[in-house]
Phi, psi and omega in degrees: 000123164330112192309129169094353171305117159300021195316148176328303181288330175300302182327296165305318153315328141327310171233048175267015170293359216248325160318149212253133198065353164062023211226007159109271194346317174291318179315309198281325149292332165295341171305308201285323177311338180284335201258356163290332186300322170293326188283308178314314180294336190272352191286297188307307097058294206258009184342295189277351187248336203279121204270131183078035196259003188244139165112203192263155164247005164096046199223158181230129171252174209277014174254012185081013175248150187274157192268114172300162166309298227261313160301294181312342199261314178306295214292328152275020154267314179282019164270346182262303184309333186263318206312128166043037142310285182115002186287331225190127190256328189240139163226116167233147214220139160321311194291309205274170193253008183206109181007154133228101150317078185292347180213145194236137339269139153317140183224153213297176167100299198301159193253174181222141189237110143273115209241139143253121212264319133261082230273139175075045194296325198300314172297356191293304193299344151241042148063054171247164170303109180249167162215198164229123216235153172208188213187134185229128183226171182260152187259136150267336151222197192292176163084196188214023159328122155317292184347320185301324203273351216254043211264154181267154174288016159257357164324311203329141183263358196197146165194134174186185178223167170239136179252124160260106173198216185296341146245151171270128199245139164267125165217123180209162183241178184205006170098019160219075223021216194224134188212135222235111160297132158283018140074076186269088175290016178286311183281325200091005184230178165312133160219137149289143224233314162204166182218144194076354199290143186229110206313185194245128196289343169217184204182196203200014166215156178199130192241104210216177160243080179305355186283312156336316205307005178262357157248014173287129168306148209284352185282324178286007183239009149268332195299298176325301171293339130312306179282359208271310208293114185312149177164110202299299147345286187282351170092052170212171015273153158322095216268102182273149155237145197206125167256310177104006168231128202292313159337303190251011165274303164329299175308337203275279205316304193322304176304344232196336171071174203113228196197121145267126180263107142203109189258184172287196200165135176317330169266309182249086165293359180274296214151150180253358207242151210256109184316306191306316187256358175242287195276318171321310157337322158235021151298316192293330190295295170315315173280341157302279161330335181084048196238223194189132178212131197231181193248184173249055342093307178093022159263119155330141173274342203267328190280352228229121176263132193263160178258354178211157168279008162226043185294125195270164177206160156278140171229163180189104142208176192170211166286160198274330142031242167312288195306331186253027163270331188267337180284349194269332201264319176284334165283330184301322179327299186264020165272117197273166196263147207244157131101000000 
């Protein structure tokens, strides 16, 4: 290994004073999320040569979406990476439709990792950029009560993704900023790659599924046709960009600042992106970051206490900028017109 290389593991050894207890324990889960994150990549990596690893698999999963080949393979590597550790006491996953209890009975203190174990799978079969997003939390009493899990996202003891694309990226926060790994495959491990990152206080893309939009409530599709809208003066019109996988719309903004969208809409009136494992996950990052991430509602995504381990939300987050020129277009919404 190259003298002076930072690594995932070094790095966390570095700073486990900064961990929450100090007891070795957090170090050794984030270790293992760095070693699903290598088995998931090397899985994709070889996808397309490998026979019968693509497409569907003709399961409906519980959020009611069809299951990729590639979601089963992921969502049972972190469940084999965590399995009889003694690390992760709870694993709750997009693919299952209930906790799974890697240890009976939970006990307080232990920890529970909430994951979308492949995130944008559907991009897979034409070799676009997917990730994987978690969320780490602490069990608060004994037993194996959902409830415990039903934790608000400023609870996260840890929350981040791996982007699977021409690199593999680790960015993950522990509540002392947000800091991002490379995946070097000369060695096999995580190197840091940035530290600290902090989003760019305004940007010049907003990032949607414009296709949606006649089912967008009208402030947000004046807010859209604002930013859309020429003007120099104001730094516009605006550039969209959209992947369809939240790892890597995310990944864009942080770096690069703006605004990400996927609000509610007359077919999904909650929100299509799933709080524990989707929107908490990157509220904490973005905000870890100095960015801002809201419902489209105008509620904090970290404040919001949840009521199911598969509760869907709206999200608008991005640079602070953009979220609070769109909280300006959602209060003017609810100002009544007089006379």
């Amino acid at each position: 290994m190259p003298q002076g290389v930072m690594t995932l593991a070094r790095y966390i050894l570095s700073r486990q004073d900064t961990f929450p207890d100090n007891t070795g324990e957090f170090s050794n889960v984030m270790l293992l999320i760095g070693v699903a994150a290598k088995t998931i990549a090397w899985e994709l990596r070889r996808a397309g040569l490998v026979e019968d690893a693509l497409g569907l698999t003709g399961e409906i999963n519980v959020q009611g979406e069809q299951v990729r080949k590639l979601d089963d393979y992921a969502n049972e590597v972190f469940l084999k990476t965590f399995q009889d550790t003694g690390l992760v006491c709870t694993i709750v996953s997009e693919e299952l439709e209930g906790p799974e209890h890697l240890m009976q009975p939970c006990t307080p203190g232990s920890y529970a990792l909430l994951v979308d174990p492949l995130d944008g799978s559907s991009n897979v079969d034409m070799n676009i950029n997917t990730g994987s997003i978690f969320a780490i939390q602490r069990r608060r009493f004994c037993g194996d009560d959902e409830a415990d899990l039903l934790q608000a996202g400023r609870k996260q003891v840890a929350a981040g993704y791996i982007l699977y694309g021409p690199s593999t990226i680790l960015t993950f926060t522990t509540g002392h900023g947000v800091h991002m790994f490379t995946l070097d495959a000369a060695i096999g491990e995580f190197v840091l790659s940035a530290q600290s990152l902090t989003i760019p206080e305004r940007g010049t893309y907003y990032s949607v599924n414009q296709g949606n939009s006649r089912r967008w409530q009208p402030w947000l599709r004046t807010f859209l046709d604002y930013l859309q809208t020429e003007d120099k003066a104001s730094k516009r019109p605006y550039s969209l960009r959209y992947v369809g996988s939240l790892a890597a719309d995310i990944h864009r903004t942080l770096l690069i600042g703006g605004i990400f969208l996927y609000p509610s809409d007359t077919k999904s009136p909650k929100g299509k992106l799933r709080l524990l494992y989707e929107a908490a996950p990157m509220a904490m990052l973005l905000e870890q970051a100095q960015g801002q991430a809201i419902t489209d509602q105008g509620e904090a995504i970290l404040d919001i206490e949840p009521s199911q381990i598969h509760q869907r939300v709206s999200v608008i987050m991005g640079s602070p900028y953009e979220v609070g020129l769109a909280q300006k277009f959602l209060q003017q919404s609810k100002v009544p017109v007089l006379g």
